[in-house]
N, CA, C and O of each residue as an XYZ file, in Angstrom:
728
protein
N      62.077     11.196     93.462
C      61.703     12.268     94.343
C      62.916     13.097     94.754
O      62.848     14.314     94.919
N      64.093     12.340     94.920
C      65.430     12.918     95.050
C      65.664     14.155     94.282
O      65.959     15.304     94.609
N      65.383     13.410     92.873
C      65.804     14.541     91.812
C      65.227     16.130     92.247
O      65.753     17.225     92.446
N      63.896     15.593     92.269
C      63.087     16.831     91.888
C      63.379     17.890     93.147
O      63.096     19.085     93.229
N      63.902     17.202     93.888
C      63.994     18.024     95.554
C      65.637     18.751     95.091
O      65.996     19.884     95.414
N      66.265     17.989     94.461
C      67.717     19.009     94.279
C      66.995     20.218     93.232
O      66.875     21.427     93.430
N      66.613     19.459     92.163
C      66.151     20.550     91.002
C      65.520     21.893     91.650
O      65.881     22.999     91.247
N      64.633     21.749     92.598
C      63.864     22.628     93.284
C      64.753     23.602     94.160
O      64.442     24.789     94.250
N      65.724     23.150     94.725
C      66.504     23.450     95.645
C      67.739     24.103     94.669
O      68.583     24.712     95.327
N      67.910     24.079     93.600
C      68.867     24.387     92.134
C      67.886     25.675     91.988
O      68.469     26.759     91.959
N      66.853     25.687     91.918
C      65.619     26.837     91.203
C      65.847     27.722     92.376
O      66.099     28.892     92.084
N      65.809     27.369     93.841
C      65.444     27.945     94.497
C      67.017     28.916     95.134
O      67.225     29.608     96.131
N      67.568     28.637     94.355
C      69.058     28.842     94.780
C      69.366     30.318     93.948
O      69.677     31.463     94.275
N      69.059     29.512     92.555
C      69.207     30.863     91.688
C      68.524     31.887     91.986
O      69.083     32.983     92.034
N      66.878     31.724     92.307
C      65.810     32.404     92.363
C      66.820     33.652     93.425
O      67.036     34.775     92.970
N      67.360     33.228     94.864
C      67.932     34.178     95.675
C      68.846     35.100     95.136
O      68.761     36.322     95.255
N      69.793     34.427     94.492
C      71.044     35.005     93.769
C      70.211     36.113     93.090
O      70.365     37.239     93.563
N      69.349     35.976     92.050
C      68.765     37.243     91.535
C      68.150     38.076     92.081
O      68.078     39.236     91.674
N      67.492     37.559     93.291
C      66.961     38.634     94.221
C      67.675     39.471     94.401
O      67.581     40.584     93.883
N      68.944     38.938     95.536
C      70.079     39.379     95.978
C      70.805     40.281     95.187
O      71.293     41.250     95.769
N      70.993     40.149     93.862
C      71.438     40.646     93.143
C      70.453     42.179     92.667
O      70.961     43.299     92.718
N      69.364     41.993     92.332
C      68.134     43.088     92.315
C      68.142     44.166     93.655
O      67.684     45.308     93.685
N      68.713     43.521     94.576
C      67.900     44.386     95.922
C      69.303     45.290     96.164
O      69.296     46.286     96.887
N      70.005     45.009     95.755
C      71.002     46.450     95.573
C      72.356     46.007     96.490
O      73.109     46.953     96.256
N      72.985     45.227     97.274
C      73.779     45.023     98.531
C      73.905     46.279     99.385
O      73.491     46.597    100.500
N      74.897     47.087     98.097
C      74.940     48.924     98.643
C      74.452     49.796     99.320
O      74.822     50.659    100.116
N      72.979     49.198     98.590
C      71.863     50.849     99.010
C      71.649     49.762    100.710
O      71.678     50.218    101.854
N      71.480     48.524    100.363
C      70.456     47.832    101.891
C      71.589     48.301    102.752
O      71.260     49.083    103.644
N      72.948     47.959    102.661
C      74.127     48.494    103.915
C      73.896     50.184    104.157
O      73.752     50.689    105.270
N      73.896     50.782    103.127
C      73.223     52.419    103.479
C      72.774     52.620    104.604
O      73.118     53.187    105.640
N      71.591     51.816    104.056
C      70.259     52.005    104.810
C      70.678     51.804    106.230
O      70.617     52.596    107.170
N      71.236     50.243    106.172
C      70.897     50.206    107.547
C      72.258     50.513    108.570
O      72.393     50.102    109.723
N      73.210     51.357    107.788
C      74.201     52.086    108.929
C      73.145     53.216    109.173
O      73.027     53.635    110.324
N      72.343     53.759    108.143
C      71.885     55.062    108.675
C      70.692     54.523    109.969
O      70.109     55.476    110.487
N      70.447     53.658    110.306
C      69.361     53.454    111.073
C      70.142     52.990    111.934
O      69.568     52.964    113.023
N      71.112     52.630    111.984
C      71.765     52.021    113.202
C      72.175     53.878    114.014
O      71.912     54.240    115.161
N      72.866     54.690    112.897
C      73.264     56.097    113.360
C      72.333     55.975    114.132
O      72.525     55.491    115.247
N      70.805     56.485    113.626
C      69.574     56.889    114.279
C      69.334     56.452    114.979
O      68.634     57.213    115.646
N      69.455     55.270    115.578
C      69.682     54.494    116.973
C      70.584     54.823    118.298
O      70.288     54.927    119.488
N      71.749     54.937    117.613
C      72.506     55.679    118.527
C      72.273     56.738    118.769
O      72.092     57.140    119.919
N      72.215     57.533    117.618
C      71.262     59.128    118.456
C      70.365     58.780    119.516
O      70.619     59.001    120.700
N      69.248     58.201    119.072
C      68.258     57.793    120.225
C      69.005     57.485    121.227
O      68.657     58.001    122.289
N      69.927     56.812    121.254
C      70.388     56.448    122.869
C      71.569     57.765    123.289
O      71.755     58.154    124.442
N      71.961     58.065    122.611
C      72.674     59.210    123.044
C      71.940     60.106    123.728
O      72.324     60.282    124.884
N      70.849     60.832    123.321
C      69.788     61.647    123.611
C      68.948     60.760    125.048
O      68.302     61.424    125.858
N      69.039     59.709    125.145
C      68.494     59.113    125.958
C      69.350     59.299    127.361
O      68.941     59.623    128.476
N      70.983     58.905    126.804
C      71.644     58.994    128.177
C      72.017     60.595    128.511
O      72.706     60.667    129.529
N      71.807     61.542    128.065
C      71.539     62.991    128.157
C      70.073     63.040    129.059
O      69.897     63.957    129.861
N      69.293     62.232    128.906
C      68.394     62.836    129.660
C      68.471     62.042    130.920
O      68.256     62.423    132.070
N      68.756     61.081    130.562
C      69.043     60.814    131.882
C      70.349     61.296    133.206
O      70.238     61.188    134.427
N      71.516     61.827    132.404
C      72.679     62.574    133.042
C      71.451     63.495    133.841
O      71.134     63.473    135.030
N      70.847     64.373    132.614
C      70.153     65.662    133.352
C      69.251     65.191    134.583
O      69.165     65.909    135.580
N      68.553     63.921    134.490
C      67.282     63.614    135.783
C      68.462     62.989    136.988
O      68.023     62.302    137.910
N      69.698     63.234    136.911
C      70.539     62.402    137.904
C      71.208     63.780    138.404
O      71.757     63.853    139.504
N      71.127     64.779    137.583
C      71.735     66.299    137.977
C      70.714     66.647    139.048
O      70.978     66.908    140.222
N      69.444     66.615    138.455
C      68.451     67.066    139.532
C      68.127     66.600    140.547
O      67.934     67.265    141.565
N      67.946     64.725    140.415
C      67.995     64.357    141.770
C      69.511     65.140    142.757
O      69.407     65.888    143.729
N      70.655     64.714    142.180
C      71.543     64.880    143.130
C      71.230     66.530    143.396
O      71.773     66.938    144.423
N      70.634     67.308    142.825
C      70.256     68.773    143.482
C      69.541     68.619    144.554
O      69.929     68.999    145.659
N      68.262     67.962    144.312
C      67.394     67.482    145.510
C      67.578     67.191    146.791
O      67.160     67.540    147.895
N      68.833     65.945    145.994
C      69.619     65.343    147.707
C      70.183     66.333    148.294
O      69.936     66.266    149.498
N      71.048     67.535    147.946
C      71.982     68.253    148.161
C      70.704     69.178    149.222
O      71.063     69.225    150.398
N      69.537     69.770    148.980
C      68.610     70.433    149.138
C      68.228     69.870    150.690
O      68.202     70.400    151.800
N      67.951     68.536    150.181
C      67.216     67.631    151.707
C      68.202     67.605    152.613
O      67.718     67.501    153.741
N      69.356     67.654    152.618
C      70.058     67.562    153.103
C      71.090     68.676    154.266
O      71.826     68.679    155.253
N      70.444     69.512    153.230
C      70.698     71.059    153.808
C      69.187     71.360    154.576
O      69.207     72.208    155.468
N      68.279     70.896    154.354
C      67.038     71.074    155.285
C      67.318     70.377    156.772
O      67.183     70.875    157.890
N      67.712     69.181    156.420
C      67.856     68.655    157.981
C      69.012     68.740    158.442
O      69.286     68.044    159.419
N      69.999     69.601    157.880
C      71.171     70.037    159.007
C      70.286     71.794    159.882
O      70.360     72.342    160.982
N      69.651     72.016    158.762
C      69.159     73.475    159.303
C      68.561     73.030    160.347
O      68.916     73.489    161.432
N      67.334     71.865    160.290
C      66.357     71.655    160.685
C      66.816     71.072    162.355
O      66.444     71.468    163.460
N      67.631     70.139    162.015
C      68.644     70.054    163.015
C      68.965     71.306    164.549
O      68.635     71.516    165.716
N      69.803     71.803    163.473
C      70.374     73.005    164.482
C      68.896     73.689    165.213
O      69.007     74.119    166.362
N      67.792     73.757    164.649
C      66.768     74.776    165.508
C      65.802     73.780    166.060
O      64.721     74.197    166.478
N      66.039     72.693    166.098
C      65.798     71.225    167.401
C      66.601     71.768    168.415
O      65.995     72.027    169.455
N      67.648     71.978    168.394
C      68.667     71.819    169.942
C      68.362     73.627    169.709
O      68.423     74.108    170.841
N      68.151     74.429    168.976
C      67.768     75.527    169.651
C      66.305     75.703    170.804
O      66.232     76.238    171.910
N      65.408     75.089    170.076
C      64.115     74.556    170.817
C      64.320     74.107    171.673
O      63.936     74.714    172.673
N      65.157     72.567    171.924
C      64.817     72.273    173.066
C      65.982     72.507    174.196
O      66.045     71.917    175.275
N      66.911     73.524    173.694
C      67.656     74.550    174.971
C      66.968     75.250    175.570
O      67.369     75.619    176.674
N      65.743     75.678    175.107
C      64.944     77.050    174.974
C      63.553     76.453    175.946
O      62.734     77.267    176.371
N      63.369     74.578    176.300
C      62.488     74.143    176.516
C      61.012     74.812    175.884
O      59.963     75.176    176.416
N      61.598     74.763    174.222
C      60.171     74.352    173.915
C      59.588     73.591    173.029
O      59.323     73.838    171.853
N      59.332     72.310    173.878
C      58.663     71.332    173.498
C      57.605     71.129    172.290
O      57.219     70.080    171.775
N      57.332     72.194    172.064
C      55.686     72.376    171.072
C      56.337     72.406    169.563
O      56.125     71.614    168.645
N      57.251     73.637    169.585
C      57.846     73.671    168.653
C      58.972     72.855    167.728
O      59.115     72.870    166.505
N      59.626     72.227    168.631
C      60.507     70.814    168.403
C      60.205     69.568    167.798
O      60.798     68.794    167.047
N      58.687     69.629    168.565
C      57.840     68.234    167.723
C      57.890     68.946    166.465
O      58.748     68.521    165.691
N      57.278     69.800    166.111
C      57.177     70.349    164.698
C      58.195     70.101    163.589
O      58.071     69.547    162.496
N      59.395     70.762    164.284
C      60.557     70.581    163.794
C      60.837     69.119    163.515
O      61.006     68.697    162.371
N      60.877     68.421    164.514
C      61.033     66.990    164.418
C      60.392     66.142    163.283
O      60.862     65.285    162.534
N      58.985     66.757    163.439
C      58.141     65.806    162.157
C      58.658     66.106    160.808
O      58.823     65.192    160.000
N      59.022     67.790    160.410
C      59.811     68.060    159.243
C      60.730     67.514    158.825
O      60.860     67.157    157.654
N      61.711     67.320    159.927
C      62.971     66.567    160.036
C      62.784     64.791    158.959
O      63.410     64.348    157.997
N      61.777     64.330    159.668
C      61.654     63.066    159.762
C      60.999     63.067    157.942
O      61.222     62.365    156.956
N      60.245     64.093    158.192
C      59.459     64.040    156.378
C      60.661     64.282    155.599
O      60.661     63.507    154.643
N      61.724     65.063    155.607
C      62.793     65.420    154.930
C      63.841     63.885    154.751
O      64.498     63.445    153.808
N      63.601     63.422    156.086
C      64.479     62.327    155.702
C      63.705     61.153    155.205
O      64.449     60.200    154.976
N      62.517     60.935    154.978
C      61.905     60.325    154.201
C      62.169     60.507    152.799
O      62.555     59.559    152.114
N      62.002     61.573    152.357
C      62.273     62.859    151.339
C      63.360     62.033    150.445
O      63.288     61.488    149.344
N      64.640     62.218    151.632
C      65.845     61.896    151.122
C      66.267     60.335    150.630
O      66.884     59.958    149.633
N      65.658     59.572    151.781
C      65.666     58.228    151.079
C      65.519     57.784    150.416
O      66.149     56.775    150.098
N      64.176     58.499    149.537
C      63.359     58.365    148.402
C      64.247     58.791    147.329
O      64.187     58.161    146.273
N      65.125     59.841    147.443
C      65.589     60.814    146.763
C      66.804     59.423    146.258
O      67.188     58.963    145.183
N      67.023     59.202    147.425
C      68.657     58.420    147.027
C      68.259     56.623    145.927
O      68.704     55.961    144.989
N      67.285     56.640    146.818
C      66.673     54.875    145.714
C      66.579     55.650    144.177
O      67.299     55.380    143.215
N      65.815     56.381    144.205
C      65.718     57.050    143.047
C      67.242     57.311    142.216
O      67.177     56.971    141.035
N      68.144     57.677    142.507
C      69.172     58.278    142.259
C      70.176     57.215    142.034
O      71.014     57.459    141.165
N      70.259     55.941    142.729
C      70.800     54.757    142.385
C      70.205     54.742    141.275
O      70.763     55.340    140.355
N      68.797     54.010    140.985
C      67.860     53.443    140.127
C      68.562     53.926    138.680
O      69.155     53.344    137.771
N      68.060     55.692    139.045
C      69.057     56.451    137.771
C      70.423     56.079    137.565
O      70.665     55.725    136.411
N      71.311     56.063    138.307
C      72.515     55.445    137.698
C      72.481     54.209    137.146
O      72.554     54.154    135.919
N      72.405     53.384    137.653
C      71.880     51.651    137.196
C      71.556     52.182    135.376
O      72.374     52.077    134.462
N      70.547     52.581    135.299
C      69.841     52.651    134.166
C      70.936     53.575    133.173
O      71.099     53.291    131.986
N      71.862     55.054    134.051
C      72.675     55.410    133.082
C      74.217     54.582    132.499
O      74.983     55.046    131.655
N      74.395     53.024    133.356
C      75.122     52.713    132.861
C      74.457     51.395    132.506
O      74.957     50.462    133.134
N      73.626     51.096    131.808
C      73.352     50.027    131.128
C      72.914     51.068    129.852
O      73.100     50.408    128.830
N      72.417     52.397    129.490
C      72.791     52.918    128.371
C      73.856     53.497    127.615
O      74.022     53.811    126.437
N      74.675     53.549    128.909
C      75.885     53.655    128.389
C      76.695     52.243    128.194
O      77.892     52.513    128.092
N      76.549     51.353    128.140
C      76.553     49.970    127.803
C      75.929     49.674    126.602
O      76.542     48.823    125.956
N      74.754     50.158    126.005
C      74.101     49.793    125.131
C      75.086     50.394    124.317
O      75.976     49.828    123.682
N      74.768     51.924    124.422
C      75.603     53.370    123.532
C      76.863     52.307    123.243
O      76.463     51.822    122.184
N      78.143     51.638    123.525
C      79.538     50.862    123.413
C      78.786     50.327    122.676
O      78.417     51.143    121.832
N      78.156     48.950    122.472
C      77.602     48.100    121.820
C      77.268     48.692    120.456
O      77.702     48.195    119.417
N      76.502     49.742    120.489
C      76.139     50.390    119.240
C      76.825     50.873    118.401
O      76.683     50.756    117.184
N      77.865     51.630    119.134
C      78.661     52.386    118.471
C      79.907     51.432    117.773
O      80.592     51.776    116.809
N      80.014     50.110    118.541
C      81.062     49.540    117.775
C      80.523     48.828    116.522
O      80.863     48.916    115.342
N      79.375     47.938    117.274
C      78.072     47.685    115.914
C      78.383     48.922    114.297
O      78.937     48.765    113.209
N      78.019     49.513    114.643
C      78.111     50.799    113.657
C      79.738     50.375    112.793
O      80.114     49.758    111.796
N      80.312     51.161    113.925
C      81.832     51.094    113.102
C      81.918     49.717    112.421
O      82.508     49.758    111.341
N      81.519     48.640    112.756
C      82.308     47.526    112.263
C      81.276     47.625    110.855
O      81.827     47.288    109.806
N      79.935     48.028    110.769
C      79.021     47.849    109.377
C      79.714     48.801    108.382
O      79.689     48.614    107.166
N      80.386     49.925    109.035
C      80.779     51.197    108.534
C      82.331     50.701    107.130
O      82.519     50.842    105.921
N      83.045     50.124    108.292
C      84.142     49.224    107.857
C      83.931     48.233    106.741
O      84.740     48.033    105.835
N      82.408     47.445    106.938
C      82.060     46.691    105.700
C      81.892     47.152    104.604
O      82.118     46.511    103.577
N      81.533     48.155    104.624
C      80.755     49.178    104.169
C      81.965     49.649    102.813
O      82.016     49.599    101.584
N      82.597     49.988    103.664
C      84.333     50.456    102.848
C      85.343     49.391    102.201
O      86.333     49.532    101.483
N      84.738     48.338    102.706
C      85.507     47.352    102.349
C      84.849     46.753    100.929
O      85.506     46.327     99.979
N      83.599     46.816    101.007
C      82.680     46.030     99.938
C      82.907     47.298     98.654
O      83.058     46.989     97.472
N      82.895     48.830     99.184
C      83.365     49.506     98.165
C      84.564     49.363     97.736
O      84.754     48.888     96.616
N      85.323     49.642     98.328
C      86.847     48.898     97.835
C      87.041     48.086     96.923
O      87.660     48.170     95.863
N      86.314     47.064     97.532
C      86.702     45.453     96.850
C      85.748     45.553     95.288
O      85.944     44.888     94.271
N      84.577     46.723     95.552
C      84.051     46.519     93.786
C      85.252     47.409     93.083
O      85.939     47.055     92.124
N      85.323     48.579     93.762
C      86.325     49.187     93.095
C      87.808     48.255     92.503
O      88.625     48.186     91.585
N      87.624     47.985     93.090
C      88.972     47.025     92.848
C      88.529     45.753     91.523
O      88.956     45.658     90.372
N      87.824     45.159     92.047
C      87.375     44.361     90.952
C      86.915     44.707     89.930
O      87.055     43.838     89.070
N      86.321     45.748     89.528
C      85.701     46.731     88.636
C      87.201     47.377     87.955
O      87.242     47.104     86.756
N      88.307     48.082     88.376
C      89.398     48.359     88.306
C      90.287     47.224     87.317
O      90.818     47.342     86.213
N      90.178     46.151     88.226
C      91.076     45.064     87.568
C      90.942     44.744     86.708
O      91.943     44.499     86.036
N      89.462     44.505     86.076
C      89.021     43.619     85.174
C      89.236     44.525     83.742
O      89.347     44.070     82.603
N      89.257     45.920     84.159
C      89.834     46.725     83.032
C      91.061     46.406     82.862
O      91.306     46.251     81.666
N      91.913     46.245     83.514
C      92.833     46.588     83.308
C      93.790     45.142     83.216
O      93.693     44.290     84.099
N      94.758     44.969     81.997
C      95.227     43.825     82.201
C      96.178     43.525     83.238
O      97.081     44.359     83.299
N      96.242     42.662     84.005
C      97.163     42.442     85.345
C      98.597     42.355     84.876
O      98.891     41.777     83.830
N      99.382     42.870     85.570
C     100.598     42.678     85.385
C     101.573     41.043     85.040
O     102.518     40.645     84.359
N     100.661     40.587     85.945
C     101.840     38.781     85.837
C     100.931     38.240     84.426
O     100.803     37.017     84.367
N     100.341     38.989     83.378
C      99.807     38.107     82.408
C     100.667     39.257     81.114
O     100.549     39.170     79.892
N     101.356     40.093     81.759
C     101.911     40.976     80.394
C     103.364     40.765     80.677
O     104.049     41.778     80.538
N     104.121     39.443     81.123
C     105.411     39.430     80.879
C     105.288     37.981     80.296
O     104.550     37.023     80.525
N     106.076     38.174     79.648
C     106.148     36.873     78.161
C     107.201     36.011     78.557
O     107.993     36.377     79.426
N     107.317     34.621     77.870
C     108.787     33.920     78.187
C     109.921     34.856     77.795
O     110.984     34.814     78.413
N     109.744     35.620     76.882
C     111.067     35.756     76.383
C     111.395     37.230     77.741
O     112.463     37.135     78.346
N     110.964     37.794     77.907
C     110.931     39.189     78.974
C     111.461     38.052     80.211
O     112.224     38.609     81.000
N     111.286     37.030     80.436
C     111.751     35.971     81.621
C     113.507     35.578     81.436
O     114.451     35.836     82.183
N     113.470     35.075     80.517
C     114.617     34.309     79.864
C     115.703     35.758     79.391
O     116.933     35.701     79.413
N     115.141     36.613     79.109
C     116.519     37.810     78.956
C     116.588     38.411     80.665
O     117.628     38.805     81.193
N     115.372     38.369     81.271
C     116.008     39.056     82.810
C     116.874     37.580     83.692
O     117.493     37.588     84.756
N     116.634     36.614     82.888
C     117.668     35.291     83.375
C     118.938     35.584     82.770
O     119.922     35.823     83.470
N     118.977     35.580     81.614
C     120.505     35.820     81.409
C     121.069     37.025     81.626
O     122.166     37.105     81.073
N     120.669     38.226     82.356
C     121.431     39.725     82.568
C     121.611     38.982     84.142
O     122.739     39.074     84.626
N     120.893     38.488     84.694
C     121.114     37.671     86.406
C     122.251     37.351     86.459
O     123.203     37.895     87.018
N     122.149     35.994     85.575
C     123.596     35.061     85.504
C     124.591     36.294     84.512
O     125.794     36.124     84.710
N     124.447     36.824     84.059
C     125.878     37.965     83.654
C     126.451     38.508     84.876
O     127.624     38.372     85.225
N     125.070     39.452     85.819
C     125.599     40.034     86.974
C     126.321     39.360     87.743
O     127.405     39.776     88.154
N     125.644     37.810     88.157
C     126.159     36.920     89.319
C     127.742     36.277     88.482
O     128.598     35.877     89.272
N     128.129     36.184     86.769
C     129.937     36.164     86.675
C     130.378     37.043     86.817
O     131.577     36.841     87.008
N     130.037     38.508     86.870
C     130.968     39.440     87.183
C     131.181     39.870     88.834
O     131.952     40.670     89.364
N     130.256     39.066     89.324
C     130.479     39.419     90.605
C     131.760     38.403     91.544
O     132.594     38.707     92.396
N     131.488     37.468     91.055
C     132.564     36.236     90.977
C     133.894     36.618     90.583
O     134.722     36.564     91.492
N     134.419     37.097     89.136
C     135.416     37.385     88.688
C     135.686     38.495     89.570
O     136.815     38.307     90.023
N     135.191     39.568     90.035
C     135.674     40.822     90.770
C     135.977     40.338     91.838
O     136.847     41.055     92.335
N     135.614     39.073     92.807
C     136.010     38.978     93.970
C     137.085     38.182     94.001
O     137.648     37.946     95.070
């Protein structure tokens, strides 16, 4: 039963290798830097919209904020003026504005929170990327190279004994004349 479980596991070995070999290495790394790009776009575009919904809240706040300083000042005009009727009014605006604003500001945290965990993602991605990008260049390289070599005969297999043994004896010539001159 041994046997047949290596044999199987021998079949099933090769069987990958040819897959692997069929399914291209090249084109699948292509592929999937270009989908990783397209990912990062998506989040790029993502933390753009979110910059922009954090522009507007903080417009908002800036807005509410300028309501109840206004709103403010024509309270103590009212009630210099003793009038009571109008002050409540003012007052309840006041109070809706600063409701307004509270809301405005949870909101406006919330948005940041969220723009730096995509800008957290965006780092992650982008180094993700570079490092597939790098494989990417490297695996071309390395066929190039191997593809390159195999043409070509390597250098340490085209020097012969005798190309050894004459750059030995011009050595030992150089190293007696260097002797006798000193």
């Amino acid at each position: 039963m041994a046997i047949i479980n290596r044999v199987a596991r021998l079949l099933k070995a090769d069987l990958h290798a040819v897959i692997d070999h069929i399914e291209e290495p090249e084109l699948q790394l292509r592929q999937a830097n270009r989908e990783m790009q397209e990912e990062l776009d998506r989040t790029d575009s993502q933390i753009k919209h979110a910059q922009r919904d954090i522009d507007e809240l903080n417009e908002r706040k800036k807005n509410a904020e300028k309501t109840i300083k206004q709103v403010n000042e024509e309270v103590e005009l009212c009630l210099a003026n003793d009038n009571d009727e109008l002050a409540r009014g003012l007052l309840r605006k006041r109070l809706e504005t600063a409701g307004h604003l509270q809301a405005i500001q949870t909101q406006l945290k919330h948005s940041n929170n969220a723009l730096e965990e995509l800008e957290s993602q965006r780092q992650e991605q982008a180094s993700l990327l570079e490092s597939m990008r790098q494989k990417a260049e490297l695996m071309v390289s390395s066929k190039f190279t191997s593809s390159h070599s195999s043409r070509t005969p390597s250098s340490a297999s085209s020097v012969n004994d005798s190309d050894v043994e004459v750059a030995l004896l011009k050595e030992k010539e150089r190293l007696f004349a260097q002797k006798s001159n000193s």
